[in-house]
Structures are given as C-alpha cells and as structure tokens.
C-alpha positions in Angstrom: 100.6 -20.3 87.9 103.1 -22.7 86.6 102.2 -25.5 89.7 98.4 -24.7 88.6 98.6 -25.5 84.5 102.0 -27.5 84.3 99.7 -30.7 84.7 98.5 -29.6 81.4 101.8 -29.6 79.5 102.2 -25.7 80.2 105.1 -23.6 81.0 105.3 -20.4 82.1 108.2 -18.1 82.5 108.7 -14.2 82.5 110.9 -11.9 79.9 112.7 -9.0 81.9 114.1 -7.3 79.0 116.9 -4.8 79.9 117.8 -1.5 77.9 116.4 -2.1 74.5 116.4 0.2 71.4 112.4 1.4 71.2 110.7 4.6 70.8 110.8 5.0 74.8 114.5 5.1 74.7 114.6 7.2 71.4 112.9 10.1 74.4 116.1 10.8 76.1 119.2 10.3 74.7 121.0 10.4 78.2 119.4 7.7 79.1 119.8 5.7 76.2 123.7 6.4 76.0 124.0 5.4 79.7 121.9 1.9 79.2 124.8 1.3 76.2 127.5 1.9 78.3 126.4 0.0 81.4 126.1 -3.4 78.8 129.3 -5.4 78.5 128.3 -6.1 75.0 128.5 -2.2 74.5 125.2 -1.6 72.8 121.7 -1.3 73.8 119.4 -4.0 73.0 117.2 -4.5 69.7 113.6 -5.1 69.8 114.9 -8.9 67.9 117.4 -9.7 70.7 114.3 -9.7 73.3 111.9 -11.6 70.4 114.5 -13.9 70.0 114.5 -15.2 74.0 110.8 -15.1 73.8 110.7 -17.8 70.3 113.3 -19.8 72.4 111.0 -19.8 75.5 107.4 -21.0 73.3 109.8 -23.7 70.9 110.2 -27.3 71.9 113.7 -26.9 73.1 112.5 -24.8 75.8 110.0 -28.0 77.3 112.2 -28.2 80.5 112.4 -24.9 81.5 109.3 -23.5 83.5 108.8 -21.0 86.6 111.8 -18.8 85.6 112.6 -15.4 84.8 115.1 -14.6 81.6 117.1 -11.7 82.0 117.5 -10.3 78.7 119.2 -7.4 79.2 122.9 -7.8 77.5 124.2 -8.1 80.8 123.3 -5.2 82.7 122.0 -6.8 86.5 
C-alpha cells in the first residue's frame, strides 16, 4: 500500500501491540500475570503506552518513517 499512496504524501505503517492491560486480559489472570513477567519493564502494557506509538506515527516527526511495523509490546519478541 505504502508504494501505491506514498506519491501522495502518505505513510503507512502497522501497530503490533504486545500484552496490554484491557478487558481481554482482565479474562484470565494466568495469562495476564505471565504477559507481566515475560516484559523486561515488568508490567503489562496500558491502553496509553500503545495510543502513545500510534500519535507518534500520524505527527510530523514521524514523516520519514513508512512501510514499517512498531512493536509495541514492552519488549516481549
């Protein structure tokens, strides 16, 4: 998509978000505790840590970067 629209000023690039702090999670509590641990940063992620990469990706400062997926996942690959 990117080589089709990037004439037109347009980037595109994808959000992966990792484990991140939502009513999904909130279902299983195993699951939740394992995503935590598996983080270097020790925590799961919040809804505002993935909103924050996504306002980064539509600002200005983000003009150069196109094509690309953005783990946001606190570190868990």
């Amino acid at each position: 998509m990117m080589k089709e629209i990037g004439d037109h000023n347009i980037t595109v690039n994808v959000v992966s978000p990792g484990f991140t702090d939502t009513e999904m999670l909130a279902e299983n509590p195993e699951f939740k505790e394992m995503g935590a641990k598996m983080s270097p940063l020790g925590r799961l992620g919040k809804p505002e840590d993935i909103a924050d990469v996504v306002a980064f990706l539509v600002s200005e400062q983000a003009r150069w970067i196109t094509g690309q997926n953005i783990e946001a996942g606190g570190g868990v690959v």
